[in-house]
VOBA-1610 file (N, C-alpha, C; in pm, whole numbers, padded with zeros to 5 digits, always signed):
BEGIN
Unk+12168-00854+11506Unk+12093-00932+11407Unk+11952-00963+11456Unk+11916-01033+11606Unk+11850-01044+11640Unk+11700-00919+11653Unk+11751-00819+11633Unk+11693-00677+11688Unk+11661-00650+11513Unk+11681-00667+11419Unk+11665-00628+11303Unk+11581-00689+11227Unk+11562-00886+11297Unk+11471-00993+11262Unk+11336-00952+11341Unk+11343-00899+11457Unk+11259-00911+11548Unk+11191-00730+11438Unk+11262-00642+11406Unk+11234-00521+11373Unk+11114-00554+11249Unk+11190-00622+11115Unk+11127-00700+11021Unk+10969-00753+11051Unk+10945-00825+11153Unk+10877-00930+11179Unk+10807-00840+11230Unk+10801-00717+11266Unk+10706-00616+11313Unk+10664-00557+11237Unk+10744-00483+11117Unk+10656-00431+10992Unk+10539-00500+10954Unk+10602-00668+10902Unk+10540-00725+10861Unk+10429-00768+10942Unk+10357-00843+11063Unk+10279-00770+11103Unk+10198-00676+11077Unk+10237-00551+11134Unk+10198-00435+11069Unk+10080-00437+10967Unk+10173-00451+10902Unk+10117-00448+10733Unk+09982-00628+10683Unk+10019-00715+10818Unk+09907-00770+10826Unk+09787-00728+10885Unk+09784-00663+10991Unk+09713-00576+11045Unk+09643-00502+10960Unk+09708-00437+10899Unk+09664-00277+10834Unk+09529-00370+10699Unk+09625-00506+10651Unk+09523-00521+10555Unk+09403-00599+10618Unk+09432-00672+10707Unk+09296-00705+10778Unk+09208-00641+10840Unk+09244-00482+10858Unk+09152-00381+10934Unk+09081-00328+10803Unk+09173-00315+10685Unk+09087-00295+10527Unk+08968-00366+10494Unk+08983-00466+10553Unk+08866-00575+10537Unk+08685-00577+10607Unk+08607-00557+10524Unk+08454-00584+10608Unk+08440-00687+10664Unk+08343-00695+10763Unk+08339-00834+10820Unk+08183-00848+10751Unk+08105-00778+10671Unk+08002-00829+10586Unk+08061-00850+10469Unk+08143-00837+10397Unk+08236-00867+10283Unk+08322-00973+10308Unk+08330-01003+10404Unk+08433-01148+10488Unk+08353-01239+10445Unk+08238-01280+10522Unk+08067-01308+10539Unk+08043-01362+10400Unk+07984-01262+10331Unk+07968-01267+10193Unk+08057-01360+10115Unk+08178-01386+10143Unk+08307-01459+10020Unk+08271-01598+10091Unk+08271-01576+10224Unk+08252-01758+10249Unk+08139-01855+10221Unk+08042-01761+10232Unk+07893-01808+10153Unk+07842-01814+10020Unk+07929-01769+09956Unk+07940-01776+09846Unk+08056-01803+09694Unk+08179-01815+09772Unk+08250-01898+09702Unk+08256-02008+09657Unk+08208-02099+09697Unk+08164-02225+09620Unk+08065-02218+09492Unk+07950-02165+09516Unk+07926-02098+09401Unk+07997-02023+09274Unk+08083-01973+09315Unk+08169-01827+09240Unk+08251-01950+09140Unk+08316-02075+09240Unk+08363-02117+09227Unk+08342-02230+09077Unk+08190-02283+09095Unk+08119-02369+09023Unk+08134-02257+08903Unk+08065-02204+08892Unk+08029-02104+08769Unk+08169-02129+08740Unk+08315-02038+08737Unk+08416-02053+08704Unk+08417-02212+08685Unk+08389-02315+08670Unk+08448-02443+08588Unk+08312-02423+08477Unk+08180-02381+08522Unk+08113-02454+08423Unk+08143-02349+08270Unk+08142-02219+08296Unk+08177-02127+08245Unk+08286-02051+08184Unk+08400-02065+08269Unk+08480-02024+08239Unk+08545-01867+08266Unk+08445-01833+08370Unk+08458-01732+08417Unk+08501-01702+08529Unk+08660-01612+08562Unk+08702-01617+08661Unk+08627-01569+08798Unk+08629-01686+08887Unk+08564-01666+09038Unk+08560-01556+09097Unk+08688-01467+09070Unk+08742-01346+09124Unk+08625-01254+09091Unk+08648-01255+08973Unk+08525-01141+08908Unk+08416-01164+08917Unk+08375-01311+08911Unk+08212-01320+08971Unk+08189-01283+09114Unk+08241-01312+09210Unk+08215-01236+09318Unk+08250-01136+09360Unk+08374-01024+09300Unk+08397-00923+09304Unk+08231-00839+09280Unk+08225-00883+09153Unk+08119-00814+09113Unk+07931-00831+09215Unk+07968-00946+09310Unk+07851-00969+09348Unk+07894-00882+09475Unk+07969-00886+09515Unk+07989-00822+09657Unk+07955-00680+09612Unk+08025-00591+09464Unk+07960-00469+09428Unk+07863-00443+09457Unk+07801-00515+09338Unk+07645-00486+09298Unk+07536-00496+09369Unk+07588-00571+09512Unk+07462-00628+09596Unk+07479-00574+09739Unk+07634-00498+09741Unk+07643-00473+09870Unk+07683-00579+09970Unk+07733-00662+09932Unk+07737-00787+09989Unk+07594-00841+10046Unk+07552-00866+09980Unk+07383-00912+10008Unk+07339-00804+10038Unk+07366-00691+10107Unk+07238-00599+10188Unk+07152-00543+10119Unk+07209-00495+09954Unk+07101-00442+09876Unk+06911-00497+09917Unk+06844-00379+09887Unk+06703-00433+09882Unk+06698-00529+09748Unk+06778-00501+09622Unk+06764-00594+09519Unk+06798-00733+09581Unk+06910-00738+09668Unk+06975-00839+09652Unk+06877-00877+09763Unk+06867-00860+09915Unk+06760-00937+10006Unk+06622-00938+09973Unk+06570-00852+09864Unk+06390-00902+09826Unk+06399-00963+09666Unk+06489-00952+09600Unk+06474-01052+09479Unk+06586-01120+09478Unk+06680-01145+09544Unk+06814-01234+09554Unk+06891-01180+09405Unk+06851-01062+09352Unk+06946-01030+09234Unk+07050-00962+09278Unk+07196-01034+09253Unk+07306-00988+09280Unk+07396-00928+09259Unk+07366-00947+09102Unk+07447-00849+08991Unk+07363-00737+08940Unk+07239-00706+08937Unk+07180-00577+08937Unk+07131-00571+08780Unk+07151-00716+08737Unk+07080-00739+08601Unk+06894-00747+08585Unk+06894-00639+08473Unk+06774-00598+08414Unk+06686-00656+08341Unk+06584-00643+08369Unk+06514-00740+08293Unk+06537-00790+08110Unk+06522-00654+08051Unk+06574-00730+07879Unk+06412-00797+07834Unk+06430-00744+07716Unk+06316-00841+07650Unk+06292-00980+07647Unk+06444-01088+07670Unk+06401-01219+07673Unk+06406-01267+07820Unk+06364-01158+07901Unk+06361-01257+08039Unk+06228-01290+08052Unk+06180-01417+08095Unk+05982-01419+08136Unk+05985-01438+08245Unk+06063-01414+08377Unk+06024-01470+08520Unk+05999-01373+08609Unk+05999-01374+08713Unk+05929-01248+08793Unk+06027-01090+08750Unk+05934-01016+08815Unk+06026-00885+08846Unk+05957-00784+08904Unk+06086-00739+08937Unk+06060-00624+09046Unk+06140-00479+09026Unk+05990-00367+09043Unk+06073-00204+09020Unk+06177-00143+09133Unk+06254-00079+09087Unk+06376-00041+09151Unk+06429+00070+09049Unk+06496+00170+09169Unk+06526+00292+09144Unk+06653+00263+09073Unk+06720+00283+08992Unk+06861+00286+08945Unk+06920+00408+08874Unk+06989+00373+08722Unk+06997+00485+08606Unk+06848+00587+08679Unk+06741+00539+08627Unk+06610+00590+08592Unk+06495+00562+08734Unk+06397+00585+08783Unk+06328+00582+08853Unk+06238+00443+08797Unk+06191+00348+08904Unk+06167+00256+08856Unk+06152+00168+08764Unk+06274+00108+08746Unk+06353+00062+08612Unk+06304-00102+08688Unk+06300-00224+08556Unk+06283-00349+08559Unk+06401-00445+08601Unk+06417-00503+08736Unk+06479-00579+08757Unk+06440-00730+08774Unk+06530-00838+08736Unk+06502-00960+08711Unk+06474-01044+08865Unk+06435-01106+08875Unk+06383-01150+09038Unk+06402-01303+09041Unk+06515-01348+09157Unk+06523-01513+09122Unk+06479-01596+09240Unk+06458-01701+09256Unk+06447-01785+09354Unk+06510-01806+09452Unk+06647-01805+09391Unk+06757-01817+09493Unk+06858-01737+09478Unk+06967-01772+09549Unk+07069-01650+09511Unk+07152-01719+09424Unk+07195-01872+09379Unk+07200-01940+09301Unk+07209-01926+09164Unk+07037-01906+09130Unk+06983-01819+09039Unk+07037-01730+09005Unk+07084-01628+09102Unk+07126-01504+09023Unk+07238-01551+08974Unk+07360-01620+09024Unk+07482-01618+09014Unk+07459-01708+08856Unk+07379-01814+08862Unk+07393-01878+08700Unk+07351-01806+08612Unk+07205-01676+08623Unk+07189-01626+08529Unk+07279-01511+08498Unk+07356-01485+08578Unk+07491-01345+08587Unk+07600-01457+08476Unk+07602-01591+08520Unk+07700-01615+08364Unk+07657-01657+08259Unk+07537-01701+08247Unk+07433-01693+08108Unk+07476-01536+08074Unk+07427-01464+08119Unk+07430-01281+08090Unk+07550-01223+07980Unk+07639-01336+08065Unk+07755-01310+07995Unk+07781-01381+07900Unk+07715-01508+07849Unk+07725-01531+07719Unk+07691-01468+07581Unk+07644-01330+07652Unk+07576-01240+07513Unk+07699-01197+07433Unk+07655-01157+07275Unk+07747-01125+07199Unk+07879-01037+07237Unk+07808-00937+07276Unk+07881-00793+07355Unk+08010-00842+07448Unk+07983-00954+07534Unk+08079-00983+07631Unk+08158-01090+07559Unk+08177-01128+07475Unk+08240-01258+07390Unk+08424-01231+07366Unk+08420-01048+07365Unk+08588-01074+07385Unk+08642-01089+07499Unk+08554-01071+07613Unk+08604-01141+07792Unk+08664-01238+07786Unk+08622-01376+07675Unk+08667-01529+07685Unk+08781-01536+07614Unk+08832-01386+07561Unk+08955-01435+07462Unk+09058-01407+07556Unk+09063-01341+07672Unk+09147-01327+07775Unk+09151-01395+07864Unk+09324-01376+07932Unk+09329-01506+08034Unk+09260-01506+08134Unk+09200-01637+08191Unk+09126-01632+08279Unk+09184-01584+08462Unk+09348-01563+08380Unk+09407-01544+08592Unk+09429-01353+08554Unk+09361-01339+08445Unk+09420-01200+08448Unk+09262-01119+08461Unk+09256-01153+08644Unk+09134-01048+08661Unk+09127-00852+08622Unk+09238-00832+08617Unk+09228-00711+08575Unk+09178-00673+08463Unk+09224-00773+08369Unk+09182-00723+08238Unk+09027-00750+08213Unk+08953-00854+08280Unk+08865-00887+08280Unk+08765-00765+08331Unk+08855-00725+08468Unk+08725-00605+08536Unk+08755-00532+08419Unk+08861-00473+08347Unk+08844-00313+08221Unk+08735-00365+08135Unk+08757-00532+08069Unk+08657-00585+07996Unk+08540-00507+08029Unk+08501-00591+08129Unk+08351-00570+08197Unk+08290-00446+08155Unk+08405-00263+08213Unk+08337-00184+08205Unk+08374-00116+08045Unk+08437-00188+07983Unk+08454-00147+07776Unk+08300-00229+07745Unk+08277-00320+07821Unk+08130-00390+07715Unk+08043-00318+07790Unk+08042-00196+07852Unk+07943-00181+07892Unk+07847-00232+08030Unk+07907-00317+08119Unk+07836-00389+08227Unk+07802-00289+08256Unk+07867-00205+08313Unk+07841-00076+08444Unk+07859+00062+08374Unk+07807+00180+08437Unk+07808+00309+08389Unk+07912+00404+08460Unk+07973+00369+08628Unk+08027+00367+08690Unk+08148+00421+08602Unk+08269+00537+08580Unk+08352+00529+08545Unk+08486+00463+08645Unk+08442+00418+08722Unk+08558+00375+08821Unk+08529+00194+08816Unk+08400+00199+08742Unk+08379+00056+08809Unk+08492-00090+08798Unk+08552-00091+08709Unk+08679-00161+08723Unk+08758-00186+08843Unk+08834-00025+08848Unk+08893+00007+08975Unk+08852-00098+09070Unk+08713-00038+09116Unk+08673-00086+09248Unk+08672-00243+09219Unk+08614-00284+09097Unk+08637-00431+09142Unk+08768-00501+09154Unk+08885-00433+09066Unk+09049-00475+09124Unk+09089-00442+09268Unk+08994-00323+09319Unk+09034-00353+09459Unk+08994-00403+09587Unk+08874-00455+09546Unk+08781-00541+09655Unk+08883-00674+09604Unk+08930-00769+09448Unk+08983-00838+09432Unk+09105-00864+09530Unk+09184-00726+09530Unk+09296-00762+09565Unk+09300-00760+09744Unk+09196-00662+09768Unk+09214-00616+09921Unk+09182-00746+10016Unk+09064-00885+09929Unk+09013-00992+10002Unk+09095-01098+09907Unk+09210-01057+09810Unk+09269-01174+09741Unk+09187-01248+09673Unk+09101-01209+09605Unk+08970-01340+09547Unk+09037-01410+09459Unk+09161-01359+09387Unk+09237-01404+09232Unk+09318-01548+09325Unk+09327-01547+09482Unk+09338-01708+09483Unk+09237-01806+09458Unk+09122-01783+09377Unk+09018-01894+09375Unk+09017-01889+09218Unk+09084-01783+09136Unk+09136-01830+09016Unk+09255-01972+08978Unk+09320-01974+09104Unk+09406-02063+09072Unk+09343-02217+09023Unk+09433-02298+09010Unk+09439-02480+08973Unk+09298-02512+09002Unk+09191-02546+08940Unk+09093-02614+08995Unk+09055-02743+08928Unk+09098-02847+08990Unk+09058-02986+08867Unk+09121-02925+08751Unk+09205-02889+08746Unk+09295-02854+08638Unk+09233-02775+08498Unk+09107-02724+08541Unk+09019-02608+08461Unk+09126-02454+08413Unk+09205-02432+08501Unk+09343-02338+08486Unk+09463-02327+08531Unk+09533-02285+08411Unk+09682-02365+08530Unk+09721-02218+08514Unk+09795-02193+08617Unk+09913-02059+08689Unk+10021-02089+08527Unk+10033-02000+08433Unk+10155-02019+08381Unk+10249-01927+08383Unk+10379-02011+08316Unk+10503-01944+08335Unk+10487-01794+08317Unk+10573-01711+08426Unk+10520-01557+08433Unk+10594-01541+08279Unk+10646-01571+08244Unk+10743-01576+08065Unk+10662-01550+07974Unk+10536-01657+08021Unk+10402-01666+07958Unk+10265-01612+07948Unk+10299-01505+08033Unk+10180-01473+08077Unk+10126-01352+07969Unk+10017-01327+07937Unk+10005-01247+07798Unk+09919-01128+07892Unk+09982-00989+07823Unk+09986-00858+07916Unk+09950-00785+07788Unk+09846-00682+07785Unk+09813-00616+07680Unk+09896-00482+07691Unk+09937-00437+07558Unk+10029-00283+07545Unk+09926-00206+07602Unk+09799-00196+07536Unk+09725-00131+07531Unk+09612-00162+07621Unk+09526-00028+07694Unk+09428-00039+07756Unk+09301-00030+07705Unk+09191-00090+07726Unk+09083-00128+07623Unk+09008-00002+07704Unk+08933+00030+07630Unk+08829+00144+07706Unk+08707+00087+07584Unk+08595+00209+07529Unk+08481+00178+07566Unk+08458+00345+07518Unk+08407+00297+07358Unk+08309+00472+07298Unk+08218+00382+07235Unk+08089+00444+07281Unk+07981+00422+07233Unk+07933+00238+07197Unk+07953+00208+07362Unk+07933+00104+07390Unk+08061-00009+07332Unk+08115+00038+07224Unk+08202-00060+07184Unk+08362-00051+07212Unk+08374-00200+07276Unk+08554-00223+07278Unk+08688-00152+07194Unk+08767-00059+07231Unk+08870+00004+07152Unk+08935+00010+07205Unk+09080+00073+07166Unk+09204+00133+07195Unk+09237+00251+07127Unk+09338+00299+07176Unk+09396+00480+07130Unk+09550+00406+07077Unk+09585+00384+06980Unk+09696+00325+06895Unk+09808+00429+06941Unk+09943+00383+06970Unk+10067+00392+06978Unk+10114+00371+06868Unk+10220+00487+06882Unk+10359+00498+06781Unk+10432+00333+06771Unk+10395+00300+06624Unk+10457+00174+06579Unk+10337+00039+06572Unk+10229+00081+06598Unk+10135+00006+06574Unk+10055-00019+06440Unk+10072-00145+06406Unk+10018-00173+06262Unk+09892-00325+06295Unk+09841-00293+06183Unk+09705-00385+06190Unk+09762-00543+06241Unk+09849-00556+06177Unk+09932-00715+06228Unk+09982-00688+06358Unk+10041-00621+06447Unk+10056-00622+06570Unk+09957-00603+06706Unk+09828-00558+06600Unk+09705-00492+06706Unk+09689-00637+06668Unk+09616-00755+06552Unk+09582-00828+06517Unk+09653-00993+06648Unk+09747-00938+06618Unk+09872-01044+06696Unk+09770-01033+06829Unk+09834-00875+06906Unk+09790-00894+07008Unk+09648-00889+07112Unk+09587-00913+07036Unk+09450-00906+07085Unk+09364-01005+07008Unk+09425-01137+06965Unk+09416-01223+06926Unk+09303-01223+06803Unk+09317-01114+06701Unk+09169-01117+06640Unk+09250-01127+06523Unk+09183-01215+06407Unk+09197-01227+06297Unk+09243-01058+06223Unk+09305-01082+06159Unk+09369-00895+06054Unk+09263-00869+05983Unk+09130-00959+05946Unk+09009-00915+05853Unk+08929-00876+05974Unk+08899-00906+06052Unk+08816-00888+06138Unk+08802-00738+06190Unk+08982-00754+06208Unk+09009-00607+06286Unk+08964-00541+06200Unk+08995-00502+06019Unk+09012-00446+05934Unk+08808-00386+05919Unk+08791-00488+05919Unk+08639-00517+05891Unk+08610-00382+05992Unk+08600-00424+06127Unk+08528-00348+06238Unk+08550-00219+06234Unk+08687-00203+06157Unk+08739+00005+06145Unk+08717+00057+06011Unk+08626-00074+05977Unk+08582+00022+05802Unk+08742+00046+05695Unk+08862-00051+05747Unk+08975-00026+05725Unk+09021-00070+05568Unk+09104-00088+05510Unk+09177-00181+05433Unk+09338-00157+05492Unk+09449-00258+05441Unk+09549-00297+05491Unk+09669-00198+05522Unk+09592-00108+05392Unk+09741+00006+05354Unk+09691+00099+05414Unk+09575+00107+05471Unk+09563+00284+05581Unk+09657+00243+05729Unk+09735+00347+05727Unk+09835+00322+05811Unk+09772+00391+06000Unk+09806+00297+06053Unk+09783+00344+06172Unk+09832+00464+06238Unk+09782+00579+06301Unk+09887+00691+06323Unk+09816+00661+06483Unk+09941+00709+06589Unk+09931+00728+06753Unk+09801+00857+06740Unk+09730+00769+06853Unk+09593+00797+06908Unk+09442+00817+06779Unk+09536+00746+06736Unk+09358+00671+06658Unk+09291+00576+06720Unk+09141+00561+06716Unk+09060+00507+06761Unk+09049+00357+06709Unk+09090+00216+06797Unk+09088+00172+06680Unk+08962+00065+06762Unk+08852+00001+06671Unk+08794-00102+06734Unk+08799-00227+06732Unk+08776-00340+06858Unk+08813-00436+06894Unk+08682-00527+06814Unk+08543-00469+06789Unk+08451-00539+06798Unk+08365-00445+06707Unk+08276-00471+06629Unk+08151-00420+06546Unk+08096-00246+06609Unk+08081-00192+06534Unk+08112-00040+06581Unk+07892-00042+06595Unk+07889+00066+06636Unk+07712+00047+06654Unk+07656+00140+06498Unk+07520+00108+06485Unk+07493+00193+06374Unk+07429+00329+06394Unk+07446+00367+06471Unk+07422+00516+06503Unk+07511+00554+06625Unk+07471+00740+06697Unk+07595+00729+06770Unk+07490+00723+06895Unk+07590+00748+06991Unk+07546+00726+07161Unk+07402+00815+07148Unk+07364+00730+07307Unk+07191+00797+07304Unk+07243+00967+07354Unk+07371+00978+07402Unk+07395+01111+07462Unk+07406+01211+07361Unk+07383+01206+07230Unk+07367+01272+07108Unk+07237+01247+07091Unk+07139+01205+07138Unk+06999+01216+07110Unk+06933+01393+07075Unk+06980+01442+07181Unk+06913+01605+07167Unk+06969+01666+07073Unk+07108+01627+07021Unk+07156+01739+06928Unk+07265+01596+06864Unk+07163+01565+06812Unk+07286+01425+06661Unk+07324+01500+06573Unk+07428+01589+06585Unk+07477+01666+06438Unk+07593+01710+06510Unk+07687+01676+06394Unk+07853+01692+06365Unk+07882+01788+06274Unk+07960+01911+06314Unk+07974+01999+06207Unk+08106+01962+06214Unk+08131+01934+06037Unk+08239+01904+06004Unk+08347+01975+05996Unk+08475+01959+06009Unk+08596+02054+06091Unk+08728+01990+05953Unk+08771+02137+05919Unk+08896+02111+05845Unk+09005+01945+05880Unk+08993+01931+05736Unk+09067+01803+05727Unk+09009+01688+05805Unk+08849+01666+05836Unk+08800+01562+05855Unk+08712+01465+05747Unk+08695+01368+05778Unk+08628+01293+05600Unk+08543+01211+05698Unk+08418+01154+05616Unk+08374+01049+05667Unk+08356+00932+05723Unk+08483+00885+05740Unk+08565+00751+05794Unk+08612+00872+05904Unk+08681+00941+05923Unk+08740+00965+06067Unk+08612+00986+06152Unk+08520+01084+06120Unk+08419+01041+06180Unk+08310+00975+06211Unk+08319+00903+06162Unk+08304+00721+06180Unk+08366+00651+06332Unk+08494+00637+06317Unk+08612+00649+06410Unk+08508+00729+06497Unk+08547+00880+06537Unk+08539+00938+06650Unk+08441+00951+06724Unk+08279+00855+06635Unk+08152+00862+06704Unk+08151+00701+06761Unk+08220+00607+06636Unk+08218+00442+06695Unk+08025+00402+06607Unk+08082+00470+06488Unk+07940+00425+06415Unk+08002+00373+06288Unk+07920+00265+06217Unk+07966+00201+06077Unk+07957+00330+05954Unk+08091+00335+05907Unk+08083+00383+05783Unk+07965+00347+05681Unk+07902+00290+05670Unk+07796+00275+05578Unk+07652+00289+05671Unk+07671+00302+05760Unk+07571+00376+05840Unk+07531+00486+05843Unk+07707+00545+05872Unk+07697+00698+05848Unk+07656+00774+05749Unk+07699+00661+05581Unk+07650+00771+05487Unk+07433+00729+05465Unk+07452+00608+05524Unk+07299+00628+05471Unk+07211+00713+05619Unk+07234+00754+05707Unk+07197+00845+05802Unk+07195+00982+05744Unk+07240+01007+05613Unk+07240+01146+05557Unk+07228+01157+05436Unk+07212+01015+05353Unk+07165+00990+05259Unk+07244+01045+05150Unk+07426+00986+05198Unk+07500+01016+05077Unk+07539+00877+05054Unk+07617+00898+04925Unk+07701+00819+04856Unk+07852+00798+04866Unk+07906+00707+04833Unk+08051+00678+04893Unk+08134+00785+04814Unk+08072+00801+04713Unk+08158+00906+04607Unk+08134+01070+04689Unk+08046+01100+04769Unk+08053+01212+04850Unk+08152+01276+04906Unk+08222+01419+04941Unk+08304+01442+04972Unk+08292+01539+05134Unk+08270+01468+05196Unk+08203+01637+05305Unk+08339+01739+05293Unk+08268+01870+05321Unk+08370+01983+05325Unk+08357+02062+05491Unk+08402+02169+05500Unk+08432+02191+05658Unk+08266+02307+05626Unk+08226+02295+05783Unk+08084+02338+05779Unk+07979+02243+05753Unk+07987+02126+05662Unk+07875+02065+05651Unk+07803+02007+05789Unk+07691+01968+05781Unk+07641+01915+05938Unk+07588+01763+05884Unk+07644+01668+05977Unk+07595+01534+05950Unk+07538+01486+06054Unk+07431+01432+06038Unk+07345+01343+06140Unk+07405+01229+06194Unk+07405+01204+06314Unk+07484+01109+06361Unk+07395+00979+06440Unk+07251+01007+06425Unk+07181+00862+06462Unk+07032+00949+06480
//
């Protein structure tokens, strides 16, 4: 017995080892200097700690970035038409692109959850705040990052330094609930043409997408150009949030859709993530229009 406790107690070990050798000691560094912060924001905001500093340790390198040590910007947020305070050029997407420049590092971290009060990020707050995962997919469906992994990496800097313990109890801002209780989405949110969606499963109807993703049945209905009786079929596109009025800038060189047997103007609507009444005035038809296969439609 003794030899089997003592065997145990060595894995385990082990496997403490293994995750503390996973660990940076500038990413160590980084969480202790800045969790209290991470921390504040999460009460004033409502935004889990986890993900605010997940994302700062990303975006900044754990401080080392030149963004982050010559303008203290941590999250790698851009200037935008309503910023007026300093800034500074930096290579990113594009060759010297506008970044926002703060005083402190402070600064960055309050204006990183201002940032997030924009329209775009507003279905983040309808999810639970201990469910950092869903939060990092959030992040990269609204668009934060271009990164197709960028989620990933922030669930695993989360989990590898545990940050989701500074989600827990704080002044009673969130409570741990019953795992009974805990609300888990069927579906994984992704992200066409900037806007929040899902790929619908067999047995999914507007009242169960509605249920579970807490959005009013007009709302949903509204955003897919829908009414009640178009029936959902597995792997339709469906959207969470206001579709854009033209399509992605990656159709800039060639915006034209040649239309393909048994498609109509609502599916491709759907498959670009542009408003049906967008689409027909981008080509300057009428709802009574019928496209046929071959036609070419402009898509922004």
């Amino acid at each position: 017995m003794m030899k089997r406790i003592l065997f145990f107690c060595l894995i385990l070990l082990a496997a403490q080892t293994f995750a503390q050798n996973k660990q940076n000691a500038d990413f160590v560094k980084y969480i202790n200097n800045y969790k209290a912060i991470a921390i504040k924001q999460m009460r004033e905001y409502r935004i889990p700690a986890s993900i605010i500093l997940a994302q700062g340790l990303l975006e900044s390198g754990a401080g080392n970035s030149e963004l982050a040590r010559r303008s203290n910007n941590h999250f790698g947020i851009k200037c935008g038409t309503s910023w007026k305070g300093k800034t500074v050029k930096h290579d990113d997407d594009r060759r010297n692109e506008c970044f926002r420049v703060y005083k402190s590092v402070e600064d960055s971290y309050k204006d990183h959850s201002v940032f997030l009060q924009k329209p775009r990020y507003q279905s983040l707050f309808k999810l639970d705040p201990l469910d950092y995962k869903s939060w990092a997919r959030g992040l990269k469906a609204c668009g934060y990052a271009t990164s197709p992994v960028y989620a990933n990496r922030l669930i695993d800097i989360i989990e590898t330094y545990e940050l989701y313990m500074l989600d827990e109890d704080r002044h009673g801002l969130t409570r741990r609930p019953k795992y009974e209780d805990v609300k888990f989405y069927i579906h994984v949110i992704e992200s066409n043409n900037n806007t929040m969606c899902i790929r619908a499963k067999e047995g999914d109807t507007w009242k169960s997408l509605s249920k579970e993703f807490s959005l009013s049945q007009r709302k949903l209905l509204k955003y897919n150009d829908a009414i009640e009786t178009v029936a959902i079929l597995p792997g339709d596109i469906i959207y969470l949030e206001k579709k854009q009025k033209k399509a992605s800038k990656v159709y800039k060189k060639n915006p034209w859709h040649k239309v393909r047997t048994g498609e109509s103007m609502y599916s491709i609507s759907q498959l670009y993530g542009i408003r049906l009444k967008n689409l027909y005035k981008l080509n300057f038809r009428s709802v009574d229009d019928v496209v046929r296969e071959g036609d070419l439609l402009k898509l922004r």
